[in-house]
C-alpha positions in Angstrom: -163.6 -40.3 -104.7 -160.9 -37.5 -103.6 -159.0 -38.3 -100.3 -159.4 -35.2 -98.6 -157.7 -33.9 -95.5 -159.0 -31.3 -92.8 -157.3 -29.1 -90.5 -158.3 -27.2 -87.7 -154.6 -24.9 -86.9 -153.9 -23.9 -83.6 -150.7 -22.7 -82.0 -150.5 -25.8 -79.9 -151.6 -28.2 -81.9 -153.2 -29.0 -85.1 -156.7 -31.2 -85.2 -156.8 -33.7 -88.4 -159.5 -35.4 -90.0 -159.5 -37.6 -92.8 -162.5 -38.7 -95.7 -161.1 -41.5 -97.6 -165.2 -41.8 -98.7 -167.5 -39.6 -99.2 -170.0 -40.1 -96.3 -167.5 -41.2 -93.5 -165.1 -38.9 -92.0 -162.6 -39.9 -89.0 -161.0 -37.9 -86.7 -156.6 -38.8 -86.4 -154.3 -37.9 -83.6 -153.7 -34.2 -83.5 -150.3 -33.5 -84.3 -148.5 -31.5 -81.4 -146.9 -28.6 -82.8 -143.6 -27.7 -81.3 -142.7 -25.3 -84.3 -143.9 -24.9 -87.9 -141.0 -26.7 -89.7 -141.9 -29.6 -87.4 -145.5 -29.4 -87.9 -145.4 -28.6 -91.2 -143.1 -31.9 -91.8 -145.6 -34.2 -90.0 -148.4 -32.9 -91.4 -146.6 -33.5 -95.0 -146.2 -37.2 -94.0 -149.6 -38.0 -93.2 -150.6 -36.4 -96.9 -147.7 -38.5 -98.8 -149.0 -41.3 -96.0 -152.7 -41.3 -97.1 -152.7 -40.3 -100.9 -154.3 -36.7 -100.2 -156.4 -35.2 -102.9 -157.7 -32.3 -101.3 -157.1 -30.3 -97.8 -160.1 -28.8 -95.9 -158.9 -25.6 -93.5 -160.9 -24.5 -91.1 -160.8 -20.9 -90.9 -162.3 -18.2 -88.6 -165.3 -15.9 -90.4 -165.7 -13.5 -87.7 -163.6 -11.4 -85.8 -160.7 -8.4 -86.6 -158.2 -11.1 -86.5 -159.6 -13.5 -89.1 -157.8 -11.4 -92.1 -154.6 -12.1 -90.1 -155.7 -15.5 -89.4 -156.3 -16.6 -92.9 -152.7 -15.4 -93.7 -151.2 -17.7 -91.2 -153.3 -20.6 -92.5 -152.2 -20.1 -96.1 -148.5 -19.7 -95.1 -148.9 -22.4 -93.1 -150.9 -24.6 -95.8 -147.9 -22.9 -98.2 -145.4 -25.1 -96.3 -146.6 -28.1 -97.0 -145.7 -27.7 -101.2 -149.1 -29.6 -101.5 -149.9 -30.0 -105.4 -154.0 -30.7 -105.0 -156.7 -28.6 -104.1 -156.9 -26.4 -101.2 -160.0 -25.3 -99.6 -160.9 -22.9 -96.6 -164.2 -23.9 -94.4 -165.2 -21.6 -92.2 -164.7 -23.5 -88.7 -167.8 -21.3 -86.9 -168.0 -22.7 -83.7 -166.5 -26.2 -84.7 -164.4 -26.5 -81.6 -167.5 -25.6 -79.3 -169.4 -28.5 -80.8 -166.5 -30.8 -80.5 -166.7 -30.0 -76.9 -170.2 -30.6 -76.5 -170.1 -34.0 -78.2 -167.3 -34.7 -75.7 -169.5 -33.9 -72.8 -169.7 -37.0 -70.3 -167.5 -39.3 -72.5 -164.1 -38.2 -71.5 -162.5 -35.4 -69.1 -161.7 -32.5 -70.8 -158.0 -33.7 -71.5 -155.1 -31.5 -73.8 -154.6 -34.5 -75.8 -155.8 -32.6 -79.4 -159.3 -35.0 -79.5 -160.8 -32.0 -79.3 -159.1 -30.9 -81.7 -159.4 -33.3 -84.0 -163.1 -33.6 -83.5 -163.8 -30.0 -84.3 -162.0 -30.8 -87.5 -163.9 -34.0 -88.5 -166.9 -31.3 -88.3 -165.7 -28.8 -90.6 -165.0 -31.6 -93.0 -168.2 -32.6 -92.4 -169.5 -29.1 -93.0 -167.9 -29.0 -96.9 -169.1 -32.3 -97.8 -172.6 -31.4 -96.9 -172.3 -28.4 -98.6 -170.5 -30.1 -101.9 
């Protein structure tokens, strides 16, 4: 079974979500992103950390600035000089579940659950749909 890796790419901080088994994904802490070299580096050492297979993107479908978007994903993705297989998921409303699911557990805090939650389902999405 692959080791695969999502990411949900923000400009504050990136969600991350991990399958080390087909039917269990788990959320990690977001990594804060100061810069790209920085986040690009961390997000490097939790591939080389894990043994990553495959990365998951989640990526915007709709909207005039998808197109734009998806070129700031692949740079970013670009960055990381990752050997395996890159995919892009589209991430439709990910981050609005995440925040439902969150609903009554914990306050809305900026501590990249959220985040990370929204890219546990977009993970989730691609193995359901692989």
């Amino acid at each position: 079974m692959a080791k695969i890796l999502a990411l949900d790419i923000g400009l504050k901080r990136i969600g991350v979500a991990i399958s080390l088994h087909k039917d269990v994904v788990t959320p990690l802490p977001a990594i804060e992103r100061r810069n790209r070299k920085q986040a690009s580096s961390d997000t490097k050492q939790l591939i080389k950390e894990w043994g990553i297979d495959k990365i998951v993107v989640g990526i915007p479908e709709n909207g005039s600035s998808s197109d734009e978007m998806r070129r700031r994903f692949e740079h970013f993705v670009g960055l990381l000089n990752f050997n395996g297989e890159t995919v892009f998921q589209s991430e439709e409303l990910s981050s609005v579940e995440a925040k439902e699911l969150m609903m009554g557990e914990i306050r809305q805090k900026r501590d990249g659950r959220i985040d990370s939650l929204s890219a546990k389902i977009v993970l989730e999405r691609y193995l359901a749909k692989s």
